[in-house]
C-alpha positions as protocol buffer text, in pm:
chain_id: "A"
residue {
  index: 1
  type: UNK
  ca { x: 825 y: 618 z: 1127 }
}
residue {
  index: 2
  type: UNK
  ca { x: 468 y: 671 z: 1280 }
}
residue {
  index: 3
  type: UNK
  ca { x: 148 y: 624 z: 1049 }
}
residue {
  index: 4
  type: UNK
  ca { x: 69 y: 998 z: 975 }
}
residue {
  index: 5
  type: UNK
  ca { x: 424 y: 1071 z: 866 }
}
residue {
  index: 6
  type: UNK
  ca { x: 382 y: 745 z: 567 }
}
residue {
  index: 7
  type: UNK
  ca { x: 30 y: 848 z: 500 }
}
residue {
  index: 8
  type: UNK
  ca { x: 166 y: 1212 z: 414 }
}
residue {
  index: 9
  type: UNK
  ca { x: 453 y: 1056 z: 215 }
}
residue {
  index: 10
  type: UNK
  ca { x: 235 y: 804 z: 15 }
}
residue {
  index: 11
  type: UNK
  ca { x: 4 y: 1122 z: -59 }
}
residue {
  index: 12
  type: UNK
  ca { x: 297 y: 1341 z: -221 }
}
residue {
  index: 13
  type: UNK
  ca { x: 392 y: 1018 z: -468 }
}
residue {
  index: 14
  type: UNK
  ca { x: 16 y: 994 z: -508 }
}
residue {
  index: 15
  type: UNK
  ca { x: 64 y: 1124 z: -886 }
}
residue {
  index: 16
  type: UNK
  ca { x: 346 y: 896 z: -947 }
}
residue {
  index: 17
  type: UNK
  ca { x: 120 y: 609 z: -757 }
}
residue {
  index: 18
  type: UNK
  ca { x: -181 y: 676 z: -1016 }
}
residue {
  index: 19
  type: UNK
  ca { x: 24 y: 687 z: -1296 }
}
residue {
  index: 20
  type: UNK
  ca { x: 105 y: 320 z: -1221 }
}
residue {
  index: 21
  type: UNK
  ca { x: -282 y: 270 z: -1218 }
}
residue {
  index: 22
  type: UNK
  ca { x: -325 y: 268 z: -811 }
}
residue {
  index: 23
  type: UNK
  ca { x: -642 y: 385 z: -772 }
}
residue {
  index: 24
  type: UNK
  ca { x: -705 y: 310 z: -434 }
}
residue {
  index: 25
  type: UNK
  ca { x: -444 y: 306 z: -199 }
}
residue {
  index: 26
  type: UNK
  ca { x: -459 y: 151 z: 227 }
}
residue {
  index: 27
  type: UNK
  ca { x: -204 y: 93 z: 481 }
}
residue {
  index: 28
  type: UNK
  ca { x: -233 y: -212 z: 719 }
}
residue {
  index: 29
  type: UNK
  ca { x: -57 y: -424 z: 950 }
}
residue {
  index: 30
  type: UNK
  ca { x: 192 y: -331 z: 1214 }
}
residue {
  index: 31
  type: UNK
  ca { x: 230 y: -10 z: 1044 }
}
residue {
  index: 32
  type: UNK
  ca { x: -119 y: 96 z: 1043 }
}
residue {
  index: 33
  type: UNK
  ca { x: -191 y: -8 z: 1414 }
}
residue {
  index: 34
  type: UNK
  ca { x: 162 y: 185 z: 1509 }
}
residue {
  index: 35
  type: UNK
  ca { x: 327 y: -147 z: 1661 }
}
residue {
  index: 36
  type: UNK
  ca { x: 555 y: -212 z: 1398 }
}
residue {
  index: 37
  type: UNK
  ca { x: 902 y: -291 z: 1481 }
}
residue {
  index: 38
  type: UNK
  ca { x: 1252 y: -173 z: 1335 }
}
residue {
  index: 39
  type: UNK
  ca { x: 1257 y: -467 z: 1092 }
}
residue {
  index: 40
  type: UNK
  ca { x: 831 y: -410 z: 990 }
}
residue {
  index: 41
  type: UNK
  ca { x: 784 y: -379 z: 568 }
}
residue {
  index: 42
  type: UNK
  ca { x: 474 y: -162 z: 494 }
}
residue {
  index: 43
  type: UNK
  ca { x: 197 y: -355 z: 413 }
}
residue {
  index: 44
  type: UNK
  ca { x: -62 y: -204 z: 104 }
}
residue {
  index: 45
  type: UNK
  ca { x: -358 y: -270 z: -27 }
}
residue {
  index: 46
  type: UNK
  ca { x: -436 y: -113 z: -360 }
}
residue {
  index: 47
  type: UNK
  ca { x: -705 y: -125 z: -625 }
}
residue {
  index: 48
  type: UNK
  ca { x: -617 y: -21 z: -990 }
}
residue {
  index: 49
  type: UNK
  ca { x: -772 y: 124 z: -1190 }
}
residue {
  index: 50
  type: UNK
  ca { x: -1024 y: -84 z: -1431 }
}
residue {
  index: 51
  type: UNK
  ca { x: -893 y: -13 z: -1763 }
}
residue {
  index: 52
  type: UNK
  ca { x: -565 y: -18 z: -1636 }
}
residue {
  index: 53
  type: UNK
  ca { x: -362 y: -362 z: -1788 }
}
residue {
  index: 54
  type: UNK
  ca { x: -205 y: -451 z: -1443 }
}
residue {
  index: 55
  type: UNK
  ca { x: 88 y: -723 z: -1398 }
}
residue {
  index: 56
  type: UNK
  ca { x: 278 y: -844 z: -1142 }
}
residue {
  index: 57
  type: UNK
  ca { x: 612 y: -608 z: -1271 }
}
residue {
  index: 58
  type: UNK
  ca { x: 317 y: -293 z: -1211 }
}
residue {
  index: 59
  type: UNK
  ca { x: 272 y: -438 z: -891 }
}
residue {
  index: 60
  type: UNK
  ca { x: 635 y: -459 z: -829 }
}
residue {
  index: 61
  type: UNK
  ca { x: 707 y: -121 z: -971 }
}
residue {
  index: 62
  type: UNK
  ca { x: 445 y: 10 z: -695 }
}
residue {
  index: 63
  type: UNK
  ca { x: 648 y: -126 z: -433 }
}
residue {
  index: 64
  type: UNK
  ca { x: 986 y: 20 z: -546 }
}
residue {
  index: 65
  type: UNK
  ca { x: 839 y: 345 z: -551 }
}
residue {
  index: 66
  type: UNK
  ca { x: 694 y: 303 z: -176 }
}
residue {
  index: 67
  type: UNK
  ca { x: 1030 y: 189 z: -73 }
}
residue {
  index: 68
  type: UNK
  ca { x: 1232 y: 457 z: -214 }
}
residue {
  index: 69
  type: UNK
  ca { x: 983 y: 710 z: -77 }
}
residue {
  index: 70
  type: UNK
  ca { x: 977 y: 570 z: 266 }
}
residue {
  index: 71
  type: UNK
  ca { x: 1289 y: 410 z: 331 }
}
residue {
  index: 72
  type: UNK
  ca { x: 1022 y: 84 z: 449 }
}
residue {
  index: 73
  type: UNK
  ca { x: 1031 y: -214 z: 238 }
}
residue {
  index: 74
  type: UNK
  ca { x: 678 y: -235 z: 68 }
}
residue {
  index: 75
  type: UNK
  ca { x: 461 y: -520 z: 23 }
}
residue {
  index: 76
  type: UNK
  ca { x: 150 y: -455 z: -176 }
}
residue {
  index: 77
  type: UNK
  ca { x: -146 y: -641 z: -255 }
}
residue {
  index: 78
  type: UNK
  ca { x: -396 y: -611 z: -520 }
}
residue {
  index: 79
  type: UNK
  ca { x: -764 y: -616 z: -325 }
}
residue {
  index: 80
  type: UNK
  ca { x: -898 y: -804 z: -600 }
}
residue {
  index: 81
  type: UNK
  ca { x: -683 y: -1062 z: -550 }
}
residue {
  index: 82
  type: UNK
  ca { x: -745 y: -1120 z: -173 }
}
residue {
  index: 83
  type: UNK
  ca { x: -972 y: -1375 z: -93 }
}
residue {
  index: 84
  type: UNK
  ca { x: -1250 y: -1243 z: 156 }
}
residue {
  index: 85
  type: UNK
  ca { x: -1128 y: -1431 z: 467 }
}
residue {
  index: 86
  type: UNK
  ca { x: -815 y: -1192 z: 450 }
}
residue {
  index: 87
  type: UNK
  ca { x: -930 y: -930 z: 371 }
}
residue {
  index: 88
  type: UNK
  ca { x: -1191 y: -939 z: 644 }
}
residue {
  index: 89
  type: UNK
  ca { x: -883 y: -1050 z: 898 }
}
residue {
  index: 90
  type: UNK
  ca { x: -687 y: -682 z: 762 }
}
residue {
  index: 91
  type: UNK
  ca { x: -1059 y: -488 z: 803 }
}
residue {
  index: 92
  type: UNK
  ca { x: -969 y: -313 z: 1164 }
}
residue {
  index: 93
  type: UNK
  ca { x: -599 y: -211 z: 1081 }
}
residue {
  index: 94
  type: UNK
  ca { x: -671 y: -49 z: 710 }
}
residue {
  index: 95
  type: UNK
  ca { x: -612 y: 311 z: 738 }
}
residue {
  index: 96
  type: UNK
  ca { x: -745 y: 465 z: 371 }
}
residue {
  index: 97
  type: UNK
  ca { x: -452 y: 742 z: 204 }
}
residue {
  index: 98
  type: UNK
  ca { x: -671 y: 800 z: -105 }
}
């Protein structure tokens, strides 16, 4: 599955995504530089929303919804959480879907 066609499907779950408190949501990796392999998860970045109460099973929930709307195994990581060597090695590959 190329990028556009997963940026298009994490756009129509985008009300299901905010509901969860995703406020911000990026692609990156293999998937977002379109070298990603039969066996490639989906790699996402996401910031909630502030005065959304966020735990890991939110965070878990996010990536069963991914998953079931892609057919891609989702891994997704809270931005916040990144320290700023990482997420300044992900910088070139993140592709913004809202």
């Amino acid at each position: 599955m190329q990028k556009g066609e997963i940026i298009d499907i994490l756009n129509s779950i985008r009300p299901a995504l905010e509901r969860e408190g995703v406020a911000h949501l990026e692609v990156f990796g293999s998937r977002a530089r379109d070298d990603a392999g039969p066996h490639s998860d989906l790699d996402l970045l996401i910031e909630v929303h502030p005065e959304y109460r966020f735990n890991i099973l939110d965070l878990i929930g996010v990536e069963h919804l991914v998953q079931q709307a892609t057919g891609i195994p989702a891994n997704a990581f809270m931005q916040r959480s990144l320290d700023k060597l990482f997420l300044n090695s992900i910088r070139r590959d993140k592709i913004k879907v809202f």
